[in-house]
CHARMM internal coordinates of N, CA and C (Angstrom, degrees):
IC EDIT
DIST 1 N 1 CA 1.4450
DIST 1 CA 1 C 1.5263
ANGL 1 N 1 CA 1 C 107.94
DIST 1 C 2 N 1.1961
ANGL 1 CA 1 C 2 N 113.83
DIHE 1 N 1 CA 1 C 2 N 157.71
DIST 2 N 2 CA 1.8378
ANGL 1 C 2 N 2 CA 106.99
DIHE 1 CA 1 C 2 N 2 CA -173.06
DIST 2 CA 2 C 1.6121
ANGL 2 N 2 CA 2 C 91.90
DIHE 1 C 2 N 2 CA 2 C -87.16
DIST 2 C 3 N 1.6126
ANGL 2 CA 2 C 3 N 82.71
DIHE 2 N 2 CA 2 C 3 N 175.73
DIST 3 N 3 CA 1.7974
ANGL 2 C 3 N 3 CA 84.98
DIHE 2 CA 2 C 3 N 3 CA -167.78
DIST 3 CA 3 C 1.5635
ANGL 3 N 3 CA 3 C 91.68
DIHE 2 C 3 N 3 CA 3 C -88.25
DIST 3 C 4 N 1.2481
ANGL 3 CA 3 C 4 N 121.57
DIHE 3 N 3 CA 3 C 4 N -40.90
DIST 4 N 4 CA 2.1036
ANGL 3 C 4 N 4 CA 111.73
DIHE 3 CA 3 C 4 N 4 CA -170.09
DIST 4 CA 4 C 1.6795
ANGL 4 N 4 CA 4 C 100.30
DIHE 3 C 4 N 4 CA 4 C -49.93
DIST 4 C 5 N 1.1296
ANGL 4 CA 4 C 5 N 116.92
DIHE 4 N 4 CA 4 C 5 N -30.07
DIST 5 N 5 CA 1.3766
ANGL 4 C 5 N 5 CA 111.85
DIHE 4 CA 4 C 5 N 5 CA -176.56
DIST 5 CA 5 C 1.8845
ANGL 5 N 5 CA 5 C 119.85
DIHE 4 C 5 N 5 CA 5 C -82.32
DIST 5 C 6 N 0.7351
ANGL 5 CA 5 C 6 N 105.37
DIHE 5 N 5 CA 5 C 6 N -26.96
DIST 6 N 6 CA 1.8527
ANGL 5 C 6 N 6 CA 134.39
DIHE 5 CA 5 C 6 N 6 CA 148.29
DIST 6 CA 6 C 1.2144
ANGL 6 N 6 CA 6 C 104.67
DIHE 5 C 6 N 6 CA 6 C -33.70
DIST 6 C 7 N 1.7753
ANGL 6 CA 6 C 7 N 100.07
DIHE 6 N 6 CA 6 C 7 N -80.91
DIST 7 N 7 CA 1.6610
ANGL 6 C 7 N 7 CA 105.71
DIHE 6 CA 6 C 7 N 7 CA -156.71
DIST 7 CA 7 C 1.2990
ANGL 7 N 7 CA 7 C 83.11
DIHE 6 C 7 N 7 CA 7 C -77.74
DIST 7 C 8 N 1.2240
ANGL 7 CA 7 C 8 N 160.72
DIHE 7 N 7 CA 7 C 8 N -101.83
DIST 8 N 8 CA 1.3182
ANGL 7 C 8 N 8 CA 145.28
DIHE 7 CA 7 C 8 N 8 CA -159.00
DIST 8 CA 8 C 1.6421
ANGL 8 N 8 CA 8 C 135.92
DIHE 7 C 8 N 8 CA 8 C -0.14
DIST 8 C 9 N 1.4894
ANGL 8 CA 8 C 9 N 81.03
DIHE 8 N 8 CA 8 C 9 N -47.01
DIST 9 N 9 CA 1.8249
ANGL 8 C 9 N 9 CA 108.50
DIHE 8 CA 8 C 9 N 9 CA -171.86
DIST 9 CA 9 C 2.0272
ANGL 9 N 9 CA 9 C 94.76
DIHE 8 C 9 N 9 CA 9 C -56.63
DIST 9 C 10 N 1.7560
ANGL 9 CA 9 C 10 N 105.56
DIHE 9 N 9 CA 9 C 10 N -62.26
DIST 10 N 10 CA 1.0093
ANGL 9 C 10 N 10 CA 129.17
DIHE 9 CA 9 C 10 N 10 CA -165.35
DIST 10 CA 10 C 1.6841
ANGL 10 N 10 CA 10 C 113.48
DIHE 9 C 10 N 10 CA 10 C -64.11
DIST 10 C 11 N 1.2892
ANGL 10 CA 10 C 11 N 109.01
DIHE 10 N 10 CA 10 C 11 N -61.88
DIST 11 N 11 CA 1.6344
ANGL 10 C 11 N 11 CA 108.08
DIHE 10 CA 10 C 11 N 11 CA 162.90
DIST 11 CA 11 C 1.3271
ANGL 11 N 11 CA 11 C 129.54
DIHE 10 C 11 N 11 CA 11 C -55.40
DIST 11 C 12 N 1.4068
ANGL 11 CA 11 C 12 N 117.87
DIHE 11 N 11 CA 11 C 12 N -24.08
DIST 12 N 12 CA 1.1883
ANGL 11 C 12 N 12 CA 111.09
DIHE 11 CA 11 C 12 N 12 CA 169.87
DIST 12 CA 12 C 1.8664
ANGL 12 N 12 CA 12 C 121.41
DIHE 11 C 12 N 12 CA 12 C -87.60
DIST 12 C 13 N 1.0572
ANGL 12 CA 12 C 13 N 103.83
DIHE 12 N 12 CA 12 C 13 N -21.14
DIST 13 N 13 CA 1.7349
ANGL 12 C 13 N 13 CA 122.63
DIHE 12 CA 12 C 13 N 13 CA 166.36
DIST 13 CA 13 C 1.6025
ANGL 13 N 13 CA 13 C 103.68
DIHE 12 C 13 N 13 CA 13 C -72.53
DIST 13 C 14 N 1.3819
ANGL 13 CA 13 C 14 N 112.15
DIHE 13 N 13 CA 13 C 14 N -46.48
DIST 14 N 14 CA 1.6631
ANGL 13 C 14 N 14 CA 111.98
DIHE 13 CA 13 C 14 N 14 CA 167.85
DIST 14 CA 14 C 1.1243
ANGL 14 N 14 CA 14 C 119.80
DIHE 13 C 14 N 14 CA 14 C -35.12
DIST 14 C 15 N 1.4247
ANGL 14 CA 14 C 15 N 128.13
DIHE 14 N 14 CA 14 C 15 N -76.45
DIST 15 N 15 CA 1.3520
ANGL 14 C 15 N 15 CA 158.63
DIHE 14 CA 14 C 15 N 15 CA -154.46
DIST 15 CA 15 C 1.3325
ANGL 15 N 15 CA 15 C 113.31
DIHE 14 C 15 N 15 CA 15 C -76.09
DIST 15 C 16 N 1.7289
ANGL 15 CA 15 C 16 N 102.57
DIHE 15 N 15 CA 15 C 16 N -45.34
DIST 16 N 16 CA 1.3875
ANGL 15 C 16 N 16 CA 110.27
DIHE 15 CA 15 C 16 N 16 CA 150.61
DIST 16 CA 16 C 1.3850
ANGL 16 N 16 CA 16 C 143.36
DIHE 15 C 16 N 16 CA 16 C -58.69
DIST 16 C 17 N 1.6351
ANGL 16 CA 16 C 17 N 126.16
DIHE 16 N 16 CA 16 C 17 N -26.74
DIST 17 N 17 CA 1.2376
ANGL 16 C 17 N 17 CA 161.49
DIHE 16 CA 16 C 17 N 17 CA -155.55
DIST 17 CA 17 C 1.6381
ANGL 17 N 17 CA 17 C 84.45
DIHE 16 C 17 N 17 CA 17 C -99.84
DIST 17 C 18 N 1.5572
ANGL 17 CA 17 C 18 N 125.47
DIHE 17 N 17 CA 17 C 18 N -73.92
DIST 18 N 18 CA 1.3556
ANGL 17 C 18 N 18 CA 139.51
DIHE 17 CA 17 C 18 N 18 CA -175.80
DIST 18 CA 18 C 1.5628
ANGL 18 N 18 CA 18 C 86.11
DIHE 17 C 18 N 18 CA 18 C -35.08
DIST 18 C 19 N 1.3034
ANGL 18 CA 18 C 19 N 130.44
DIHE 18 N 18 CA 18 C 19 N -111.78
DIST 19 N 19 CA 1.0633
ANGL 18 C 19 N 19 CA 156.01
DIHE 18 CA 18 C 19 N 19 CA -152.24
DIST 19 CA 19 C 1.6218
ANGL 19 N 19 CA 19 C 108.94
DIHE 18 C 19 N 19 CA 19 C -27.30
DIST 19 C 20 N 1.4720
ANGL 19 CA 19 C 20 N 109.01
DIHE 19 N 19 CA 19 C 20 N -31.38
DIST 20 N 20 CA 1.4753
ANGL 19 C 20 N 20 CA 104.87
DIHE 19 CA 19 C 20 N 20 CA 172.33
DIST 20 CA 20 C 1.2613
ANGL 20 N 20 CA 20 C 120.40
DIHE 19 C 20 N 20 CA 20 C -96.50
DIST 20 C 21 N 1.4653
ANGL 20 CA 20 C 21 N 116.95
DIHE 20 N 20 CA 20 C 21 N -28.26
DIST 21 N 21 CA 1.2612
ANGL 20 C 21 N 21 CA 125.25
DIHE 20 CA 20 C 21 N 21 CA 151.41
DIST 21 CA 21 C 1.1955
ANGL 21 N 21 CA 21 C 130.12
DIHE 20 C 21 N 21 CA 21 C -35.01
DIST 21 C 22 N 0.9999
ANGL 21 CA 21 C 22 N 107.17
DIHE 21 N 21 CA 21 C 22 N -44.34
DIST 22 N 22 CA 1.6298
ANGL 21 C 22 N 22 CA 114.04
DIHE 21 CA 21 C 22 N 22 CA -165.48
DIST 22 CA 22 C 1.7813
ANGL 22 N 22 CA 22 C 113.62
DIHE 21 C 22 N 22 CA 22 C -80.62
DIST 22 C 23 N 1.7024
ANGL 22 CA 22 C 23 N 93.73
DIHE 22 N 22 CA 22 C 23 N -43.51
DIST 23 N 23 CA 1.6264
ANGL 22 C 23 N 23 CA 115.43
DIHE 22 CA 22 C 23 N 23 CA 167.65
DIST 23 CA 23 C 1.7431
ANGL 23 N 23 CA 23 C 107.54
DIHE 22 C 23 N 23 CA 23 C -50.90
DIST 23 C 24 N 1.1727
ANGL 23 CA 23 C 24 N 119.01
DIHE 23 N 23 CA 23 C 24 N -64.98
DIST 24 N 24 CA 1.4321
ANGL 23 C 24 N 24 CA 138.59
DIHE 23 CA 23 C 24 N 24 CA 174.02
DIST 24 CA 24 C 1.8963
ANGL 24 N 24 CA 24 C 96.03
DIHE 23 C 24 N 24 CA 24 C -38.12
DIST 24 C 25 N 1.1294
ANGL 24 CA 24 C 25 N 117.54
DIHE 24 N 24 CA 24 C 25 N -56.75
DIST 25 N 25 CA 1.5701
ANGL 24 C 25 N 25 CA 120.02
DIHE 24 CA 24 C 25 N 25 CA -161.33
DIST 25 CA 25 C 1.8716
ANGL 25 N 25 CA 25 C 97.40
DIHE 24 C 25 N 25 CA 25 C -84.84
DIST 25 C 26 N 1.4526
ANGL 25 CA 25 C 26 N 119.97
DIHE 25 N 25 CA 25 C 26 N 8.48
DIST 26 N 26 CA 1.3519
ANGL 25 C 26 N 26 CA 110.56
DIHE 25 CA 25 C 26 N 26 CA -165.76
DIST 26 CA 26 C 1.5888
ANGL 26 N 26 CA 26 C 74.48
DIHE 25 C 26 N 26 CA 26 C -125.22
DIST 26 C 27 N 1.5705
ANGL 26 CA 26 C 27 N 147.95
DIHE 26 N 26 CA 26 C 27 N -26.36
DIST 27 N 27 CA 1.3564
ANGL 26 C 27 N 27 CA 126.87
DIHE 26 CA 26 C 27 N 27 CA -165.07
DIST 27 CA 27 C 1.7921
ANGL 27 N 27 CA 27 C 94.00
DIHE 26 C 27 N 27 CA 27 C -102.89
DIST 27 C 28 N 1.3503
ANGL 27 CA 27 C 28 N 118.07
DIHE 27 N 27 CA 27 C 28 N -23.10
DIST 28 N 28 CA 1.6946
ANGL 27 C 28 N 28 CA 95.68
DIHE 27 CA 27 C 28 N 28 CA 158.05
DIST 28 CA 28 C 1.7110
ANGL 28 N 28 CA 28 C 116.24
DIHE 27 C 28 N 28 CA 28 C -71.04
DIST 28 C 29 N 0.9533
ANGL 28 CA 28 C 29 N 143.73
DIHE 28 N 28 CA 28 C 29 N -29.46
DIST 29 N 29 CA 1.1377
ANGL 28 C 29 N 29 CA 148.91
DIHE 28 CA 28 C 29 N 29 CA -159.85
DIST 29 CA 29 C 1.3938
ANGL 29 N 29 CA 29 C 120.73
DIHE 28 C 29 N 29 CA 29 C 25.56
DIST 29 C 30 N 1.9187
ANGL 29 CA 29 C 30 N 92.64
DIHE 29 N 29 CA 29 C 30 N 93.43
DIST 30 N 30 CA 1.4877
ANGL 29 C 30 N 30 CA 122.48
DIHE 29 CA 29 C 30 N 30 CA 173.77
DIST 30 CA 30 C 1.0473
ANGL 30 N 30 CA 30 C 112.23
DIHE 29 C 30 N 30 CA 30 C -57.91
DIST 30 C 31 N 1.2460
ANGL 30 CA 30 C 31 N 130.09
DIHE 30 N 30 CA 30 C 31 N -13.90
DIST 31 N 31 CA 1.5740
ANGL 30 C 31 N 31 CA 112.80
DIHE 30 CA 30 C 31 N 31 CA -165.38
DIST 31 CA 31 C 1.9331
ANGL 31 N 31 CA 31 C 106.35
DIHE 30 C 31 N 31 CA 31 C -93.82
DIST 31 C 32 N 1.2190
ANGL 31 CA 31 C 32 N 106.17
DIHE 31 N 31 CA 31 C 32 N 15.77
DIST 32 N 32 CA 1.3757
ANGL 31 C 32 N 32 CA 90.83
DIHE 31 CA 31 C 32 N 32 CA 167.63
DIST 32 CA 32 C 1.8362
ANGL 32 N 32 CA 32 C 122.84
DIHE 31 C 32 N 32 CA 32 C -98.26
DIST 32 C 33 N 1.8880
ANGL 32 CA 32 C 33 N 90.52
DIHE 32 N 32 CA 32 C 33 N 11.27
DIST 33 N 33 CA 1.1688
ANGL 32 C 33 N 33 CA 96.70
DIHE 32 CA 32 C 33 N 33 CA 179.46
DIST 33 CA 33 C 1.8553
ANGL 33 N 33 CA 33 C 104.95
DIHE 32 C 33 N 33 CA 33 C -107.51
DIST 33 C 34 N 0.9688
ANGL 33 CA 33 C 34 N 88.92
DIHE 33 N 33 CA 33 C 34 N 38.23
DIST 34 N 34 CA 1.6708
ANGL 33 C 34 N 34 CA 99.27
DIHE 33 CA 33 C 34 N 34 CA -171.85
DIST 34 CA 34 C 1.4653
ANGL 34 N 34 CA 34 C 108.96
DIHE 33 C 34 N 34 CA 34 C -138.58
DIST 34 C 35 N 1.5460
ANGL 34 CA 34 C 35 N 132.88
DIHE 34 N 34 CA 34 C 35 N 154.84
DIST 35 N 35 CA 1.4098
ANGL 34 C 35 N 35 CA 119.14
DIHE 34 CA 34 C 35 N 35 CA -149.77
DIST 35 CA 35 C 1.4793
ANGL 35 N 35 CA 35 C 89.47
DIHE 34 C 35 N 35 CA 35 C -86.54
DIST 35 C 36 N 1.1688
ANGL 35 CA 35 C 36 N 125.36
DIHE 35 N 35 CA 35 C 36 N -165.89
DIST 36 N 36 CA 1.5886
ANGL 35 C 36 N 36 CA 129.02
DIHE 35 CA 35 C 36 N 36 CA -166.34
DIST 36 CA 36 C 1.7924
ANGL 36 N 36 CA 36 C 97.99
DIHE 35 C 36 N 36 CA 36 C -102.66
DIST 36 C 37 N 1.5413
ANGL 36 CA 36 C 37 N 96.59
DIHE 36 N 36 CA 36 C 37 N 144.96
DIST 37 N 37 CA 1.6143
ANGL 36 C 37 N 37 CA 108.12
DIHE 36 CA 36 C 37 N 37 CA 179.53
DIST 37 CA 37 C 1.6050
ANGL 37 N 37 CA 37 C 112.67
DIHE 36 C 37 N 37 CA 37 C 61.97
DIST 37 C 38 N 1.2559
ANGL 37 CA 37 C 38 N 104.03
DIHE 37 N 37 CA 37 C 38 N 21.40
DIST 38 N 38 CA 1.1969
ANGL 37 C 38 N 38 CA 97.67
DIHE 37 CA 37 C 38 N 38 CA 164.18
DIST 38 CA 38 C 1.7736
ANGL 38 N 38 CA 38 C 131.50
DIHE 37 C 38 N 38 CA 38 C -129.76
DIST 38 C 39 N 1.8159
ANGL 38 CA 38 C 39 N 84.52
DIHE 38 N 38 CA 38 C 39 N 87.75
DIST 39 N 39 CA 1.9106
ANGL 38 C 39 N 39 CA 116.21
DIHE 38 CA 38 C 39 N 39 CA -158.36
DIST 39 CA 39 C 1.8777
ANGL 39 N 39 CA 39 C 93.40
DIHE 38 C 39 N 39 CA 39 C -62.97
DIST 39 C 40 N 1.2521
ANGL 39 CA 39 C 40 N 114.28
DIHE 39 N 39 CA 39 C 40 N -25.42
DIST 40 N 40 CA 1.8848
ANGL 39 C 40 N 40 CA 89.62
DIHE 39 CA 39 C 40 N 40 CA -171.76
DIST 40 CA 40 C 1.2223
ANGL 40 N 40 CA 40 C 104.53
DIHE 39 C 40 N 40 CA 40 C -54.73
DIST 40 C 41 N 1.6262
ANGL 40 CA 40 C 41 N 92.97
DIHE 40 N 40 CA 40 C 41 N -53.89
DIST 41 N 41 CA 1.4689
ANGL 40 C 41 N 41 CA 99.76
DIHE 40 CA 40 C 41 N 41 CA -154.25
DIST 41 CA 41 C 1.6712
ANGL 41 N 41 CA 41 C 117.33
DIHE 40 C 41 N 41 CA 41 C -52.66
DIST 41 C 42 N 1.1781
ANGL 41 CA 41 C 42 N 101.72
DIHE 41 N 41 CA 41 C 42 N -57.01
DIST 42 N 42 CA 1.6524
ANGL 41 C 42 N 42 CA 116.58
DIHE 41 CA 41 C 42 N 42 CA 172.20
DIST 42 CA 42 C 1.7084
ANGL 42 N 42 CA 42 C 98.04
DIHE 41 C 42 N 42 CA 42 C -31.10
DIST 42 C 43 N 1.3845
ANGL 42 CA 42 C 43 N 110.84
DIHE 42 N 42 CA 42 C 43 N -62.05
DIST 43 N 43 CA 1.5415
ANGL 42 C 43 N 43 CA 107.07
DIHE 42 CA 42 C 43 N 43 CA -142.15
DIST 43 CA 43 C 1.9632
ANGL 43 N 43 CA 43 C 92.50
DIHE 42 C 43 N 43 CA 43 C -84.59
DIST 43 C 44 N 1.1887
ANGL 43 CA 43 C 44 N 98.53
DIHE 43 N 43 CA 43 C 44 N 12.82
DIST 44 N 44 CA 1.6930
ANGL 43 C 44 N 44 CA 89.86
DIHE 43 CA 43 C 44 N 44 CA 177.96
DIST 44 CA 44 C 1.2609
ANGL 44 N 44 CA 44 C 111.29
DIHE 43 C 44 N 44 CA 44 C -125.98
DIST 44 C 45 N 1.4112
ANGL 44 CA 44 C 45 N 104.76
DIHE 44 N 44 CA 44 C 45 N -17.72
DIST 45 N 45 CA 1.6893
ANGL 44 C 45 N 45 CA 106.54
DIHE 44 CA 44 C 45 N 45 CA 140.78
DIST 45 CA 45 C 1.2762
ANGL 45 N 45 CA 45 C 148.35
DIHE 44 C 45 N 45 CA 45 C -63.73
DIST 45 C 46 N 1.5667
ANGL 45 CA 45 C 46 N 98.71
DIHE 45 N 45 CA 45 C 46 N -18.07
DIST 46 N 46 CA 1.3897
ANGL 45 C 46 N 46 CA 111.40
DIHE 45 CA 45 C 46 N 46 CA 162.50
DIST 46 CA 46 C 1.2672
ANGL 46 N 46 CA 46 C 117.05
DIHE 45 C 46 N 46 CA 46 C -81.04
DIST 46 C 47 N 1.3958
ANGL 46 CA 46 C 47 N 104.36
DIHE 46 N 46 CA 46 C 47 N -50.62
DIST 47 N 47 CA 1.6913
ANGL 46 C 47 N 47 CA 104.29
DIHE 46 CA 46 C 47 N 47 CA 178.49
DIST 47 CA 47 C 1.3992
ANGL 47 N 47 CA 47 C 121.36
DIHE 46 C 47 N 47 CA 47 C -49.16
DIST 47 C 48 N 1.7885
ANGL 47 CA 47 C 48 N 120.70
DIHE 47 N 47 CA 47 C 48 N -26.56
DIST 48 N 48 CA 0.9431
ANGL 47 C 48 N 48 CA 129.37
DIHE 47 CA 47 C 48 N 48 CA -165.43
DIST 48 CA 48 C 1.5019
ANGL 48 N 48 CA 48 C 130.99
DIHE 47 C 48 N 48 CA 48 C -95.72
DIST 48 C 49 N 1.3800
ANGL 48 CA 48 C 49 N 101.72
DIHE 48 N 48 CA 48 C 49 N -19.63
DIST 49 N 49 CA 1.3987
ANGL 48 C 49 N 49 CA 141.45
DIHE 48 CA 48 C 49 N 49 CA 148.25
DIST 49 CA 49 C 0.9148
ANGL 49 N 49 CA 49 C 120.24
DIHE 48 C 49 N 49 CA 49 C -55.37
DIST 49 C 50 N 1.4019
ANGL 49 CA 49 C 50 N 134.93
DIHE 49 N 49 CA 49 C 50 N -64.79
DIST 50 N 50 CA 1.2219
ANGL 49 C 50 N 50 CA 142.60
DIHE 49 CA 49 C 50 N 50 CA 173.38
DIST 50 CA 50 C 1.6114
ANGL 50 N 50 CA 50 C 118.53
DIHE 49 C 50 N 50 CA 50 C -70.59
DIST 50 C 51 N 1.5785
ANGL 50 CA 50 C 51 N 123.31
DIHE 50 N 50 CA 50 C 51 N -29.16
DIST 51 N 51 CA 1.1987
ANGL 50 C 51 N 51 CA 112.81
DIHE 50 CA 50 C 51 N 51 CA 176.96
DIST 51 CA 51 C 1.7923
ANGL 51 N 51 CA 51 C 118.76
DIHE 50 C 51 N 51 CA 51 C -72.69
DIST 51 C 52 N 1.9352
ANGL 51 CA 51 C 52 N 95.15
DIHE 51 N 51 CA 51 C 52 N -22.41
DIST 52 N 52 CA 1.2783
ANGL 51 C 52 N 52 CA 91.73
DIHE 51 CA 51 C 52 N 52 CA 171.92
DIST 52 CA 52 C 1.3360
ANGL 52 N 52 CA 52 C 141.26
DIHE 51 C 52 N 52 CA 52 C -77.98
DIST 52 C 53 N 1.3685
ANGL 52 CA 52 C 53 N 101.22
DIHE 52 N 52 CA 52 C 53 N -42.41
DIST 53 N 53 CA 1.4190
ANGL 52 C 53 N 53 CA 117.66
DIHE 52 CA 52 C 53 N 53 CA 147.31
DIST 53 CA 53 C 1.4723
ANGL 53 N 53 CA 53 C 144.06
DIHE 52 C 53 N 53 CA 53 C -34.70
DIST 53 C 54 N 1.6184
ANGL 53 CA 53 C 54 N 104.05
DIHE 53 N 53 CA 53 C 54 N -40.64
DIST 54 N 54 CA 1.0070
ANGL 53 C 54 N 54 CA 114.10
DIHE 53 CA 53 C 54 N 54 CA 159.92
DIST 54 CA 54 C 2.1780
ANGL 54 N 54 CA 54 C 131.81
DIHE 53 C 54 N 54 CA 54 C -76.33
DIST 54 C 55 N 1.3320
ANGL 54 CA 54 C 55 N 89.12
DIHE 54 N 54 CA 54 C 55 N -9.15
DIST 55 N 55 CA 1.2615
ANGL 54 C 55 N 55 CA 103.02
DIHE 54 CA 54 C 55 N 55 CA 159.18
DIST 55 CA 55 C 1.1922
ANGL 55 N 55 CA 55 C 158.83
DIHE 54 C 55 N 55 CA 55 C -52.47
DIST 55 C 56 N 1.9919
ANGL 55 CA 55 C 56 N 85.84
DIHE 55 N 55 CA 55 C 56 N -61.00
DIST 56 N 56 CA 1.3361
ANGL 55 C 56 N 56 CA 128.97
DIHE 55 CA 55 C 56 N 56 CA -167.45
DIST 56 CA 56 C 2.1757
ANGL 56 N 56 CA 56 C 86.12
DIHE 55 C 56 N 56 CA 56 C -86.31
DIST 56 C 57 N 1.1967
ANGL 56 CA 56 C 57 N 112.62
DIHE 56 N 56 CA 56 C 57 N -41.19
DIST 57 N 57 CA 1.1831
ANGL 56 C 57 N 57 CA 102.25
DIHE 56 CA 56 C 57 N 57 CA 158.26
DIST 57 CA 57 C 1.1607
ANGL 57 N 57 CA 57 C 154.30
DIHE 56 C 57 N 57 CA 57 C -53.57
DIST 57 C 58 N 1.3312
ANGL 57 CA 57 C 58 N 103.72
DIHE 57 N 57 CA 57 C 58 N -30.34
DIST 58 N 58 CA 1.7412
ANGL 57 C 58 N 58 CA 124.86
DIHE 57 CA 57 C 58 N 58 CA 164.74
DIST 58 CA 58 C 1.2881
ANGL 58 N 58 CA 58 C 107.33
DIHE 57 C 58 N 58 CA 58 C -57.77
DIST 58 C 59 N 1.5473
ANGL 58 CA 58 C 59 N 101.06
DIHE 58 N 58 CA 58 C 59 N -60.75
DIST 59 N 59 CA 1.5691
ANGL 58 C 59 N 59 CA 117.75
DIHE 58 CA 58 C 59 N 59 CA -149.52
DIST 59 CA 59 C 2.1422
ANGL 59 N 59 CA 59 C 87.12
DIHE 58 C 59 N 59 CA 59 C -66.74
DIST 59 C 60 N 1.3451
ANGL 59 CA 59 C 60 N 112.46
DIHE 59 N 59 CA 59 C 60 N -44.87
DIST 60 N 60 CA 1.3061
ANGL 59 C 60 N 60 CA 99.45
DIHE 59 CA 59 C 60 N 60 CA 170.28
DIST 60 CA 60 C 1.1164
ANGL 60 N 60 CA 60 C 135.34
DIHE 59 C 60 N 60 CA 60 C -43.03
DIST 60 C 61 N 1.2525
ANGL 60 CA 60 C 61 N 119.97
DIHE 60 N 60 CA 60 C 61 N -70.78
DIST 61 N 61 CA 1.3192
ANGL 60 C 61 N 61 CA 137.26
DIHE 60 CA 60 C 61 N 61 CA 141.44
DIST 61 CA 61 C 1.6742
ANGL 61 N 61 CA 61 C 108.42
DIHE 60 C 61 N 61 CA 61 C 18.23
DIST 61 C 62 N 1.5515
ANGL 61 CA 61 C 62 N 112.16
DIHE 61 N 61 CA 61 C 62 N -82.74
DIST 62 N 62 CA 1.4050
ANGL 61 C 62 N 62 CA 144.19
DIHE 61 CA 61 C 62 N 62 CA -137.21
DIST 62 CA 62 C 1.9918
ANGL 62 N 62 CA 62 C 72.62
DIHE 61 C 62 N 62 CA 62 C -94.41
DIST 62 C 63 N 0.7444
ANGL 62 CA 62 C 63 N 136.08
DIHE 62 N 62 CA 62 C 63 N -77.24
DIST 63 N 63 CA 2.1005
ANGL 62 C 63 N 63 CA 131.83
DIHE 62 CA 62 C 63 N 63 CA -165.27
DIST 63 CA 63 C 1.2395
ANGL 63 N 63 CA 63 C 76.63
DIHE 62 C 63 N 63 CA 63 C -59.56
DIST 63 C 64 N 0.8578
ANGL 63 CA 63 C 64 N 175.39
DIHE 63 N 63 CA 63 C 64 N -134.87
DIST 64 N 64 CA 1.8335
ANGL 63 C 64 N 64 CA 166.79
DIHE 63 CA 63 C 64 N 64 CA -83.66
DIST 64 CA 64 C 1.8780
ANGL 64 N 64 CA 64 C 105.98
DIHE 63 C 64 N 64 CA 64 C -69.21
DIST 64 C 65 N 0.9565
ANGL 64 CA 64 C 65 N 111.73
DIHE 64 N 64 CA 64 C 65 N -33.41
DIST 65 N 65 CA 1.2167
ANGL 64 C 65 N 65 CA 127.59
DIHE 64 CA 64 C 65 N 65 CA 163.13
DIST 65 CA 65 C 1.4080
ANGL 65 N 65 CA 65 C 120.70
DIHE 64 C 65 N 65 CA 65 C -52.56
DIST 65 C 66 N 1.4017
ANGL 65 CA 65 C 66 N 106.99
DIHE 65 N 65 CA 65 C 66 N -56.25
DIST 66 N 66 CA 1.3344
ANGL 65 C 66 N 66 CA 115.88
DIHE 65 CA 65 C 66 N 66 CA -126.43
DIST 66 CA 66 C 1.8410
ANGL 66 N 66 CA 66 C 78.34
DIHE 65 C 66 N 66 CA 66 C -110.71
DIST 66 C 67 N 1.1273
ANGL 66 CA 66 C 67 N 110.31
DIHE 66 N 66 CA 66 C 67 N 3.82
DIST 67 N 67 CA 1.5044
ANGL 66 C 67 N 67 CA 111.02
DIHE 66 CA 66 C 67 N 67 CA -177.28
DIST 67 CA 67 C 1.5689
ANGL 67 N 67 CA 67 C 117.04
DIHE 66 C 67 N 67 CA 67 C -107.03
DIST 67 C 68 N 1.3677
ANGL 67 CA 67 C 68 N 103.99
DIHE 67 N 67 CA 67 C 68 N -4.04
DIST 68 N 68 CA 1.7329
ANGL 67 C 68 N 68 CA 108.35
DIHE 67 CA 67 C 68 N 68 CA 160.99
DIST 68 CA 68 C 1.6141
ANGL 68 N 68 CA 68 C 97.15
DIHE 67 C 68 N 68 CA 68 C -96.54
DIST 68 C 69 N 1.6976
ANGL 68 CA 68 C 69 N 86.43
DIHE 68 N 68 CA 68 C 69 N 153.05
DIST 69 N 69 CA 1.4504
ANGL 68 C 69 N 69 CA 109.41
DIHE 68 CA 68 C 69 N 69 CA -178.41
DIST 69 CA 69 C 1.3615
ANGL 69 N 69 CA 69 C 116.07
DIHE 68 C 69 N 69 CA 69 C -91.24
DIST 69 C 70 N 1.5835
ANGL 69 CA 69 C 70 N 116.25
DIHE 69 N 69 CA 69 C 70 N 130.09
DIST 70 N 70 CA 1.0166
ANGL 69 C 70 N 70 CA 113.45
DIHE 69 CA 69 C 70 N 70 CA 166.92
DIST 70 CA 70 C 1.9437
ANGL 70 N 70 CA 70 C 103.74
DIHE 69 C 70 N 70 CA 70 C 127.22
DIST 70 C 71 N 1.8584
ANGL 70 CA 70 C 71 N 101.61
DIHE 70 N 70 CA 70 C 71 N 22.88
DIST 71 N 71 CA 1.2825
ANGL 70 C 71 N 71 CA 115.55
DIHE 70 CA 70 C 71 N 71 CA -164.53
DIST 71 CA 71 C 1.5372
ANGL 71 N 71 CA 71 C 97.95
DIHE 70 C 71 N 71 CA 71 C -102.85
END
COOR INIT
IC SEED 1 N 1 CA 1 C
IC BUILD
């Protein structure tokens, strides 16, 4: 498969992945497992959550891909 179509495939599943992730981690609302008034933590748990997640999704994504023939 070419690589622009790769990095494409992957950043756009990223960004996409992020964006629901993050929504998903804002309608459980983690932060009641966190002590009160304390916004870093929350908001870098989200970010951090979601950036990983959104990763491990790409990178899925792309080996799911890459496992039909004819790539």
């Amino acid at each position: 498969m070419n690589e622009y179509i790769i990095y494409l495939i992957f950043w756009s599943v990223f960004i996409l992945g992020f964006f629901i992730t993050f929504r998903i981690l804002q309608a459980i609302e983690i932060e009641k497992y966190f002590k009160s008034y304390r916004l870093f933590e929350i908001n870098a748990a989200y970010l951090i959550i979601s950036i990983l997640t959104s990763y491990m999704l790409a990178k899925f994504i792309l080996e799911t891909i890459s496992l039909f023939p004819g790539n």
